[in-house]
N, C-alpha and C positions, 0 to 999 in steps of 0.2 A: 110623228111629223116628218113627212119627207124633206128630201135636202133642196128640193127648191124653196121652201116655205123658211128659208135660214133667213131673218131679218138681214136687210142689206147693212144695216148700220154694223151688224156683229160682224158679215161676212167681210166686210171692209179692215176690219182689225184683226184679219184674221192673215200671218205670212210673215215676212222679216223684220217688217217694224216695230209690230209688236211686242217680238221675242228680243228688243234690247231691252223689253222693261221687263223681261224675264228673270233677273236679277232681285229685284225690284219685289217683285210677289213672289217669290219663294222666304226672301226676309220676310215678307208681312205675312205666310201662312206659318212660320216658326216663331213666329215673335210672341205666341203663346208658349209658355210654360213647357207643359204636357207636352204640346206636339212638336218643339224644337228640341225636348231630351228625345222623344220617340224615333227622331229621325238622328241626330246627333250622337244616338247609345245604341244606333240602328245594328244589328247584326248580317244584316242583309245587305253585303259591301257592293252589290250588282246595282244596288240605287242609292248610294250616295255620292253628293256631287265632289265632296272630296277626294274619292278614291276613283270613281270614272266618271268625271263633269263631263264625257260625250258621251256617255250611256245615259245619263239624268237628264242631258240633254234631248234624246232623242226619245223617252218616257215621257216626259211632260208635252211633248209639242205632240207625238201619236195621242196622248190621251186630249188634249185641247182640240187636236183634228178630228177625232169619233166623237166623241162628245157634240161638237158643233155640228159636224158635218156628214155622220156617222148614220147608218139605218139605226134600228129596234136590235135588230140582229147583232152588228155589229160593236153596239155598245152594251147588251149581252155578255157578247164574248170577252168585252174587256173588262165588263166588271167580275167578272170571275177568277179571269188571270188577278185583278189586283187582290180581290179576296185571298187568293193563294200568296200573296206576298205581305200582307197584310196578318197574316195569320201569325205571322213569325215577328211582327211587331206589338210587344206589348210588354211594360215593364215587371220587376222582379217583386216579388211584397217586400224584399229589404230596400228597395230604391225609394231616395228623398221624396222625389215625386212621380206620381201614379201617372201611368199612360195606358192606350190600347185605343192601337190603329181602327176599330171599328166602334169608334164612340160617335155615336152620328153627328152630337153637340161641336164636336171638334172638327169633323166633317164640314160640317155647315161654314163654320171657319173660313176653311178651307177654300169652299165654293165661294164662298162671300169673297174673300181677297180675289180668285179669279172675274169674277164679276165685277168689283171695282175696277180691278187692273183694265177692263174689257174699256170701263165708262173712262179711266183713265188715258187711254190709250186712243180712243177714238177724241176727245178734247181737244189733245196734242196733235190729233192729225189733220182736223178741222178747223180747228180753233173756238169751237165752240161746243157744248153738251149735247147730248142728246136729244132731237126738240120733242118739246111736252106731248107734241100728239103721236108721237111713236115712242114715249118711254116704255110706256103700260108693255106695249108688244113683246118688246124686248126682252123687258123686265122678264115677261113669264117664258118665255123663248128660253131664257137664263138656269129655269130650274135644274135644265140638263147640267148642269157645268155640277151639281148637288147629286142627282138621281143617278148618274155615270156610276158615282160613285155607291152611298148609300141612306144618301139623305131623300127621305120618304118627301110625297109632296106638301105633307102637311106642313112638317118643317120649315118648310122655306118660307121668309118672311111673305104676312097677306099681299104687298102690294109694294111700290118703291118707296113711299115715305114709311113703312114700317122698317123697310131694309135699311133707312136713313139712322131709325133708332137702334136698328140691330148691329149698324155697324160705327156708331159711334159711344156703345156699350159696349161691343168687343175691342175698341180703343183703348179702354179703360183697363180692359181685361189683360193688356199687353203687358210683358215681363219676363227678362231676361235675367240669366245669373252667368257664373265664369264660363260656364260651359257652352252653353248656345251664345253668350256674346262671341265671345273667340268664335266660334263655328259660323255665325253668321257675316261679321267682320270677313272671315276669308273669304266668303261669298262674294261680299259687297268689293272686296279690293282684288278679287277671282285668283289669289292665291294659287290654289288648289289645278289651277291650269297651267302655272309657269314652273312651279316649283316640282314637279317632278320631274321637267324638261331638264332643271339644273344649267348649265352656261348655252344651252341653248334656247332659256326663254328668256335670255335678256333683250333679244332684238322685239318682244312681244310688251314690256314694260310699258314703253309711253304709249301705248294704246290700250292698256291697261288704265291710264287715267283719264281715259274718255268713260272707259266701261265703268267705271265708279262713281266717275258723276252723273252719270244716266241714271244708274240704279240709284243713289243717295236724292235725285231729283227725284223719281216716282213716288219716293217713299213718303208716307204721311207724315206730319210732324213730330206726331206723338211716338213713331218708332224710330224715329233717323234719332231721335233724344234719348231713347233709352240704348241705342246703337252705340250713342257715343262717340261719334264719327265729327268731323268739325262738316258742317256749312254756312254760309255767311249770303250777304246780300250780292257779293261777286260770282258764288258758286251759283245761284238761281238765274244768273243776267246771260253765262257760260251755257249751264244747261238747256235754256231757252231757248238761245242761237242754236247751240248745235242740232239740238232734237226739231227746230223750226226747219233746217234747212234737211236734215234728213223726209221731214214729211214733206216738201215741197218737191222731193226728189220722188220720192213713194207715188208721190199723185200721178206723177208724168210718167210712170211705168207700165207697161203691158198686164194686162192680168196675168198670167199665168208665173211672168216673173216677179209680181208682185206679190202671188200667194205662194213662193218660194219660201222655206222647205217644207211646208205645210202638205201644199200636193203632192208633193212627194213623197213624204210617208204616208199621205194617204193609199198611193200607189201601191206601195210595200207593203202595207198593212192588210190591206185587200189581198193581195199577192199570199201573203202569208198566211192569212187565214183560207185561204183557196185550198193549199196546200198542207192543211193543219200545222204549221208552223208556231211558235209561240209570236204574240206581236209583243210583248213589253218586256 
């Protein structure tokens, strides 16, 4: 599918607003089991957010720009670099619980939380869902955010009310223990970016409790409880305003500074693969 053919409603949620509820769907694609020891007991310190949250940063937003916005070609190339990293994810036979980064079932996961985050995300910008006669489109528009990686098309649920049953089954499926809580938690309260600054991330702290309640508001119920995290009927009234008046500001932007940093590592990523550079 060429990249004019990107439904407008994705391409819309596609740049800076987005990525505060970036937070937000990394807890909900960890909040299984499996794939929060996989990433958590990761040996592969080049993509975790705790050890370089601006390197994880800049992986997840290249792969949500090729994916979306990406040729044949180019999402190709990026599924191949992740299979090379990928490869080096998968747990040990003495470990509690069984992983391995190419389990497609956990994949789907995966894309499933990016796809809500998408229906999420555009809600919050709008203020309303996605209307019924452009879900269908969408919906199948979406398989990419699956196929990038290696969820076949069969995989992906038939239609959006089946992905309505697939994703309030994987609800169910959610379950955290000491290990991925603490690791998620750091996530949610972005620890992992003040604390290696030491006396020089104290000036980042109270903006640090914007970023918590952002991502503690995206999150579904079912995971913010097993998170463990407090929210109440003040924390929802908070997060409302704030993310209201962010999308209010979103709308009255420029494109191009709107699809901020998005096109830009599309730029680099293009760049890079030009040059056979690695992109992730």
């Amino acid at each position: 599918m060429a990249n004019h053919e990107v439904p407008p409603e994705i391409e819309a949620t596609i740049g800076s607003f987005s990525l505060m509820a970036g937070g937000a769907n990394v807890i909900m694609q960890l909040s299984r089991l499996p794939v929060g020891h996989g990433v958590a007991k990761s040996t592969v310190d080049s993509g975790r957010v705790d050890k370089h949250p601006l390197k994880r940063f800049r992986t997840t937003t290249v792969y949500l720009g090729v994916a979306v916005l990406g040729t044949e070609e180019e999402r190709r190339i990026l599924r191949k670099e992740i299979d090379r990293v990928h490869a080096q994810v998968r747990s040990k036979p003495s470990d509690p619980v069984q992983y391995n980064a190419f389990d497609k079932e956990l994949q789907l996961w995966v894309a499933a939380c990016l796809y809500k985050g998408t229906e999420d995300v555009y809600e919050k910008l709008f203020g309303h869902s996605i209307p019924d006669q452009r879900v269908d489109e969408v919906y199948e528009f979406a398989k990419r955010l699956g196929t990038t990686l290696q969820v076949p098309d069969e995989l992906w649920p038939r239609d959006r009310a089946a992905f309505e049953d697939y994703w309030q089954a994987g609800l169910e499926q959610v379950q955290m223990d000491d290990l991925t809580r603490t690791y998620l938690q750091g996530i949610a309260d972005a620890t992992h970016l003040v604390e290696p600054l030491g006396p020089l991330g104290s000036p980042l702290r109270p903006l640090l409790r914007n970023g918590r309640l952002i991502t503690l508001g995206y999150l579904p119920e079912r995971i913010r409880d097993e998170l463990g995290l407090p929210w109440s009927p003040s924390h929802e009234e908070r997060f409302d305003a704030l993310v209201g008046r962010a999308a209010a500001v979103n709308r009255r932007l420029p494109g191009p500074i709107r699809r901020f940093p998005v096109n830009a590592y599309m730029l680099d990523t293009r760049r890079r693969i030009k040059r056979g550079i690695p992109i992730i």
